[in-house]
Structure formats: structure tokens, C-alpha cells
C-alpha positions as CSV (number, residue, x, y, z in Angstrom):
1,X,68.1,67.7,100.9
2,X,71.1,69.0,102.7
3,X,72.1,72.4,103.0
4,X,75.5,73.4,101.2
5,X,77.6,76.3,101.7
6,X,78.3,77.4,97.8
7,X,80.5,79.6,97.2
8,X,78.5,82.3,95.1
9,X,81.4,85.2,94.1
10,X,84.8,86.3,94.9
11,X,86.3,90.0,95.0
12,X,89.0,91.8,95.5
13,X,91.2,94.8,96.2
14,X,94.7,95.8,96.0
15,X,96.1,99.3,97.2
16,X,97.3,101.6,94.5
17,X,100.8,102.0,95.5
18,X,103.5,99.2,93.9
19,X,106.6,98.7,96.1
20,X,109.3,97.1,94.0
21,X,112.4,95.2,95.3
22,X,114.4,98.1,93.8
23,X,112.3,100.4,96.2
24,X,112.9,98.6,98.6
25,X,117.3,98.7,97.8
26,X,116.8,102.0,98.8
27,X,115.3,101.8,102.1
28,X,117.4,99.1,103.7
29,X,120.5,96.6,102.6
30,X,118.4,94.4,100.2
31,X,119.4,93.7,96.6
32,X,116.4,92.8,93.8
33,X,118.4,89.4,93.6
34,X,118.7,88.3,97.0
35,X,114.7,89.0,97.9
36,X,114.0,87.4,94.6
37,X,116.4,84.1,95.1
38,X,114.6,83.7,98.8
39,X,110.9,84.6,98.7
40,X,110.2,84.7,94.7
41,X,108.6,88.7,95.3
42,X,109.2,91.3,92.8
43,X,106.6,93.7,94.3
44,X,104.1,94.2,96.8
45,X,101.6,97.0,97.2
46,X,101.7,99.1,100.1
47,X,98.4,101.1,101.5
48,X,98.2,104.8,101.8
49,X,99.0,106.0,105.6
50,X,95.2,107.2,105.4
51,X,93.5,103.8,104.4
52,X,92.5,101.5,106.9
53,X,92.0,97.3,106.9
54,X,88.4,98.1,106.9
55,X,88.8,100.2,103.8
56,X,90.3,97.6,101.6
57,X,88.1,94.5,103.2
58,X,85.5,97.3,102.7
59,X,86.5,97.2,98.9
60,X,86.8,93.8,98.3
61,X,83.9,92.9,99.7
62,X,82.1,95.3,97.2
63,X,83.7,93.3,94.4
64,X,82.1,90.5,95.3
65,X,78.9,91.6,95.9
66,X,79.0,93.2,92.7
67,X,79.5,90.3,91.0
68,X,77.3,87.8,92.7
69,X,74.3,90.7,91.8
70,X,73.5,91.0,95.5
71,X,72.6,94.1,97.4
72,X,74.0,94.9,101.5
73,X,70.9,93.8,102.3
74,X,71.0,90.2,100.9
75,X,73.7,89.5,103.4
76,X,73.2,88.5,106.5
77,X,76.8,87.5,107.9
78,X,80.3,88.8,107.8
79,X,83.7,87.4,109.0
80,X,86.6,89.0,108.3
81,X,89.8,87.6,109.1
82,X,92.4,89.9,109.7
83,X,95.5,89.9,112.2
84,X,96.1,94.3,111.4
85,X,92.3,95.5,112.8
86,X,92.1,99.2,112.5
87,X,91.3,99.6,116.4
88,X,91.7,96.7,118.9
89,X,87.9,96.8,119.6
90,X,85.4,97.3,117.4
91,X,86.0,94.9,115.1
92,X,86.9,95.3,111.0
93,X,83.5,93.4,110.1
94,X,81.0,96.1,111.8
95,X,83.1,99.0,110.1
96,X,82.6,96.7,106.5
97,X,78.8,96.4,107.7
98,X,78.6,100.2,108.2
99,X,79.9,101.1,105.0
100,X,78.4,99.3,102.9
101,X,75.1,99.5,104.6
102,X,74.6,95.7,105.5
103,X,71.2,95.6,108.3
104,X,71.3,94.1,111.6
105,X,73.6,91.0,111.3
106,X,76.1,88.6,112.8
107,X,79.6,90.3,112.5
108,X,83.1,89.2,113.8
109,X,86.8,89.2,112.7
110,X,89.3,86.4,113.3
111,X,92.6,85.9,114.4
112,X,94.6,83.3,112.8
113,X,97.3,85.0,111.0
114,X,97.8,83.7,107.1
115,X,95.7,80.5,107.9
116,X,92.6,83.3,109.0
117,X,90.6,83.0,105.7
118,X,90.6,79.3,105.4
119,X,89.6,79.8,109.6
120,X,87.0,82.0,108.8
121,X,85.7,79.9,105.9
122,X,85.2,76.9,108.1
123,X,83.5,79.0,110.6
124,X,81.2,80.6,108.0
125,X,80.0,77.0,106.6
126,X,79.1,75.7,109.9
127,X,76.7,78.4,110.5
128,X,75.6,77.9,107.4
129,X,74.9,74.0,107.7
130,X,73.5,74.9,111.0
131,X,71.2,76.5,109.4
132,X,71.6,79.6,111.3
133,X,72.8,81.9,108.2
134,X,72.4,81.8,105.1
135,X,74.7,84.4,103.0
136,X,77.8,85.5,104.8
137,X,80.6,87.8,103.8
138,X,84.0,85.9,104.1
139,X,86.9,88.2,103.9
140,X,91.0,87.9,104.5
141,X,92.6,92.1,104.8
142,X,95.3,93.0,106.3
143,X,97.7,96.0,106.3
144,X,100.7,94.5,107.0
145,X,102.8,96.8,106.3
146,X,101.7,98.3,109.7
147,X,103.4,96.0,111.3
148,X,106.6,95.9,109.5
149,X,109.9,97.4,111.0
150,X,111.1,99.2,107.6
151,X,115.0,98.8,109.2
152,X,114.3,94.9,109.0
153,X,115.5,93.4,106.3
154,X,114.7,90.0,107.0
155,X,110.9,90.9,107.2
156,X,109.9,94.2,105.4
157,X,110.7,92.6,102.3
158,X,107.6,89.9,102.6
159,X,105.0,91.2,103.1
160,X,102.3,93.8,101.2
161,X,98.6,94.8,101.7
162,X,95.4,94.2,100.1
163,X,92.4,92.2,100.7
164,X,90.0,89.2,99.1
165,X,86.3,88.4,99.5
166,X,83.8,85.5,98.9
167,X,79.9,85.5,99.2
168,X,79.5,82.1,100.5
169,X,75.5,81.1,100.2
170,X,73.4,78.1,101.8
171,X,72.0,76.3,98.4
172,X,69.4,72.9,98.7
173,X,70.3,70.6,96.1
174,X,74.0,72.0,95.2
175,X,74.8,68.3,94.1
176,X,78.6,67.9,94.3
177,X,79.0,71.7,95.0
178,X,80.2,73.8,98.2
179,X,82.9,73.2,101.4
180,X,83.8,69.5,100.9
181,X,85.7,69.9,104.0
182,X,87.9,71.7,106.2
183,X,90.9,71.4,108.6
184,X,92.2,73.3,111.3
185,X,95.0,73.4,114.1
186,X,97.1,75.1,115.7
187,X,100.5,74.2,118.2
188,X,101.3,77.3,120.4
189,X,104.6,75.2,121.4
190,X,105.9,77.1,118.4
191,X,104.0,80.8,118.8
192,X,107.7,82.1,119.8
193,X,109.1,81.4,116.0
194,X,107.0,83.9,114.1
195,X,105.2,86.6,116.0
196,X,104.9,90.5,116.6
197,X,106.9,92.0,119.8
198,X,103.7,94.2,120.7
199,X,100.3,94.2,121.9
200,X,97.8,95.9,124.0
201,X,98.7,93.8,127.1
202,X,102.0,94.0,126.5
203,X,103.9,96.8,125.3
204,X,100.4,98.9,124.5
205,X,101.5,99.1,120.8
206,X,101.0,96.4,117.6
207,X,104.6,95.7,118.2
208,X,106.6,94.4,115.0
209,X,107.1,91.1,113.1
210,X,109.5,89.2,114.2
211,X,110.1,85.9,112.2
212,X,112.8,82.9,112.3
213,X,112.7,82.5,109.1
214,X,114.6,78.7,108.7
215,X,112.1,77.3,111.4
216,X,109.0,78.8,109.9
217,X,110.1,77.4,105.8
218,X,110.7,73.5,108.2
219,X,107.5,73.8,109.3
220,X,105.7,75.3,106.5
221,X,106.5,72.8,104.0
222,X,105.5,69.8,106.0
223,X,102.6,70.4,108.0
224,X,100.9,72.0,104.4
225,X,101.4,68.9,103.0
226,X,99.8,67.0,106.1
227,X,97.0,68.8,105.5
228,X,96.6,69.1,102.0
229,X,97.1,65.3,102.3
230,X,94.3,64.9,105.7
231,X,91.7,66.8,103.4
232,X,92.7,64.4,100.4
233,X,92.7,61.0,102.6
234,X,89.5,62.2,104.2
235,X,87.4,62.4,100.6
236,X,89.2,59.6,99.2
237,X,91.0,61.6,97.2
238,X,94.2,62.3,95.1
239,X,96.3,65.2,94.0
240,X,95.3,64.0,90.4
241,X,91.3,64.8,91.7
242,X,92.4,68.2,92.4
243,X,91.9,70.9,89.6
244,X,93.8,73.8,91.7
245,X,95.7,74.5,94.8
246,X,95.1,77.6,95.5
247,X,97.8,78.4,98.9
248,X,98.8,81.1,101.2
249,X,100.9,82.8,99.3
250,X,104.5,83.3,101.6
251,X,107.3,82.0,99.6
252,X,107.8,80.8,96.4
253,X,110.1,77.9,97.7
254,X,107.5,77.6,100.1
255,X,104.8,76.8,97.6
256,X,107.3,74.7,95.2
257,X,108.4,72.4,98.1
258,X,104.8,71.7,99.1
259,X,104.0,70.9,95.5
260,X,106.6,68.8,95.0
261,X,105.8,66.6,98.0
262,X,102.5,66.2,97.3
263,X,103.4,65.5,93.3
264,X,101.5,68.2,92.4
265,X,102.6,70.3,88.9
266,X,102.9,73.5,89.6
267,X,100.5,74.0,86.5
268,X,97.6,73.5,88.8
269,X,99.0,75.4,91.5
270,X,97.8,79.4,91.3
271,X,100.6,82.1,92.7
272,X,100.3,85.3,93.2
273,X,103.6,85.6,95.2
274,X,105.5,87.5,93.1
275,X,103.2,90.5,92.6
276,X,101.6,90.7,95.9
277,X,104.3,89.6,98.3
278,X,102.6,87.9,102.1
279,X,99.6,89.0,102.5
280,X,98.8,87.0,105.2
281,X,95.2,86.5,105.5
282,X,94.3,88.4,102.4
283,X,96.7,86.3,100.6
284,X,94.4,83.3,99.4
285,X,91.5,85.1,98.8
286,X,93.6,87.5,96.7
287,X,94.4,84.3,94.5
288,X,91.6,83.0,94.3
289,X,89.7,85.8,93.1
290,X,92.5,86.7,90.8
291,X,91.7,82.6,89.6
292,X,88.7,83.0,88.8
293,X,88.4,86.0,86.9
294,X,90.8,85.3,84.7
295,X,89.3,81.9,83.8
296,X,91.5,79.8,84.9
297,X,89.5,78.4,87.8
298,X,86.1,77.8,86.1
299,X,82.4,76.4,88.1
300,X,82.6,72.8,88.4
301,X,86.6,73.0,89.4
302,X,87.5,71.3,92.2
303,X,89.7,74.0,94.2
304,X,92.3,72.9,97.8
305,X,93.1,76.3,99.7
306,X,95.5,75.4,102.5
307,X,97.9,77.8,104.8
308,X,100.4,78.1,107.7
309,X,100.8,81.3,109.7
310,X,101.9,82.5,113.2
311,X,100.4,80.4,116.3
312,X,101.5,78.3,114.4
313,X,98.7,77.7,112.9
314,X,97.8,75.6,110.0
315,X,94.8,74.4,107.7
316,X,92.8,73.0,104.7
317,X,89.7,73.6,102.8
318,X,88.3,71.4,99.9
319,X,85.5,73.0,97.9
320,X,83.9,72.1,94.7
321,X,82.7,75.8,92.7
């Protein structure tokens, strides 16, 4: 029998503090109605100064395990995706392992912006059909609004903080289950439209996000749906074969336009967008879990995740719960 990677349990964790567009009126020129008309956000929650990426991938992590009835010491992987570390070495997944008490394991974060989780997901179920792990931590958290310039109306209205987990398990005889497939590139020909103006070879600071916004929504909109349509093609599959999309979670329009080209209702589509603003990696995980424990994504569901973030970078996963 082949080895599958299963997904066994999602978690999450969202930051106390809601920012609301009206906050945000009073912070720079913004109106409710124009944030609203152009990203679809309402609110986004914002981490204390005191709480750390570690803290909520920390959290969120805990969720899952929680739920999947596993202790630390079951686990014997963890990859956290995350483009806002809390130090720029070591990395977020070693301060997860140390605080929740996780033994001797393999432990790494990676960068890919808000296609990261679906990255790290990818990465996670090769090891796992290489047989070299068997239960592995995957986690999207970042603290974006560490990298926000708060006098930037274009950007500090996108994005929030928070982070999502999933236990993802080798399982013999899964049937139908696990990572169907996955899909990743990149095209640094266009790392110049959507990046941060910092970094510790640069300027010796994060540096701040600097976006183009028309370029980014162009390219959003059609290489998602030349993924979401490779990971399709590749299974000989159709939208109508696909119970939810579950997407990165950037702009409303965003979302609606890659729908629409790819026929899917926005019934089957889960967003979170409105409540949680960018979250950039954390974003699908946040969805997902959010998904699932509210019923709506149910074991036996065939689920699409698919992003685009700075890099660019792009991607697809296909997985049957």
C-alpha cells in the first residue's frame, strides 16, 4: 500500500484585538466605503506589541493538536510558513517546538509570502511519502501588521494577523484520502510589484510593504486560475468535482474574479476576507480551519487551496479530507 499524507486536524488562532475600517478612518485618509468597495474587509485583528509570530503559530498549532487527540510528543515534524519571523535566525518552528514541548525533530519555516502554506504543505507531503516523517506540524502565522507603514493607505488597510494549523499524518490504506496533488512556481521577473523596502542585507530593518496594487489584482486573477485549472487537468478533473475552494484570502474581487473564471459558485468557495483582512500565509489555513469547524467542510470533501503572493509566487493543492 502506499503511504498518504492525511490531513488529521486543523487549528487556529486569531489575536484578540478587532481593527475596524472605522478604526482605521481615524488613523489615516480611508473611508469604511472605499476599503470596503476595493478589498471587501470590514475588520482585521491586530496582535498585541508583546505577542510574537511564534505565539500565535504557537497557539494555533495547539488547536490542532487538541483536536486530533495528540500529545507534542506524537509529532515529529514542523513547518511553519511565515514571511514576519520573530528574529531573522532561529527560526518560528524551533520557538513552536520549545513551547509546546515537541522532542528532537525536523523543524523549519518558509518563505513564500501568502502562497507559504500551500509551499509548506507540499514540502511536508513529500517527506511524508518519502517515508522520512510521519506526523508534521503544518502552520501559516504571520504578524503583518509588523510590516505595515500605518501612514499608507493603500496597504495598512489589507492586511491583519493570526495564524492556522494542520496535523498532516502518513496513513497506509487512506483509499481516496490525503494530498492529491500540488503546484508550485514562482517568476522573480515580477518580485519588484509587491514587496517590503527592508531587510537585513539591505537596510538592516523588515522594511515596509510596498504593493502595486493594479498589477498584483492582473496577475492574481489569472495565474490562480492557471493553477486551480493545472491541479484540475492533472486529476482529470472539473470545477463541478470540487466540493470547496478554499483561497488565500487578499481581496474579495480577487476571490470573485477567480471564481468566475473558473465557473465556480461562490457557494463552494469559503471567505474569510471580510473579518480577517490578508493574512498572508495564515490566511488559508485560517479558512480552512474556520471550514471545518463549522461543518461546512465535512471528511470525505474534496477541498482545492490555491494562492498568489509576493515573488511572485503562486500555487495549488488538491486534497481529499
Amino acid at each position: 500500500m502506499s503511504i498518504k499524507s492525511v490531513i488529521r486536524a486543523t487549528g487556529s488562532y486569531l489575536p484578540e484585538r478587532i481593527m475596524t475600517n472605522a478604526d482605521l478612518e481615524k488613523l489615516v485618509e480611508t473611508t469604511d466605503e472605499w476599503i470596503v468597495q476595493r478589498s471587501g474587509i470590514r475588520e482585521r485583528r491586530i496582535a498585541a506589541p508583546e505577542e510574537k509570530t511564534s505565539d500565535l503559530a504557537m497557539k494555533a498549532a495547539l488547536a490542532a493538536l487538541q483536536r486530533a487527540g495528540l500529545n507534542p510528543q506524537d509529532i515529529d515534524g514542523i513547518i511553519v510558513a511565515t514571511t514576519t519571523p520573530d528574529q531573522t535566525f532561529p527560526a518560528v518552528a524551533v520557538s513552536v517546538q520549545n513551547a509546546l514541548d515537541i522532542p528532537v525533530c525536523t523543524a523549519f519555516d518558509i518563505q513564500a509570502v501568502c502562497s507559504g502554506f500551500v509551499y509548506a504543505l507540499s514540502v511536508a507531503d513529500n517527506f511524508i511519502k518519502a517515508g522520512q516523517l510521519k506526523r508534521i506540524l503544518v502552520i501559516g502565522a504571520e504578524k503583518m501588521s509588523a510590516l505595515l507603514n500605518w501612514d499608507d493607505r493603500t496597504t495598512c488597510v489589507l492586511f491583519g494577523d493570526g495564524a492556522g494549523a494542520v496535523i498532516l499524518e502518513a496513513q497506509d490504506g487512506a483509499g481516496n484520502r490525503g494530498i492529491i496533488s500540488s503546484h508550485l512556481y514562482a517568476d522573480g521577473r515580477l518580485k519588484d510589484i509587491l514587496y517590503t523596502d527592508g531587510g537585513p542585507s539591505t537596510t538592516g530593518q523588515s522594511g515596509h510593504i510596498v504593493m502595486h496594487g493594479r498589477e498584483v489584482f492582473k496577475h492574481a486573477v489569472n495565474l490562480m486560475a492557471e493553477v486551480v485549472e493545472e491541479a484540475l487537468q492533472t486529476n482529470g478533473m472539473t470545477a463541478a468535482d470540487i466540493d470547496w475552494l478554499v483561497p488565500h484570502q487578499a481581496n474579495s474581487r480577487i476571490i470573485e474574479a477567480t471564481a468566475k473564471k473558473l465557473n465556480l459558485p461562490m457557494e463552494k468557495v469559503v471567505v474569510t476576507v471580510e473579518r480577517h483582512g490578508n493574512t498572508s500565509a495564515a490566511s488559508i489555513p485560517l479558512a480552512f480551519d474556520e471550514a471545518v469547524r463549522d461543518g461546512r467542510i465535512k471528511p470525505g470533501q474534496t477541498v482545492l487551496f490555491e494562492a498568489m503572493g509576493g515573488g511572485l509566487t503562486w500555487a495549488s493543492a488538491l486534497v481529499r479530507l
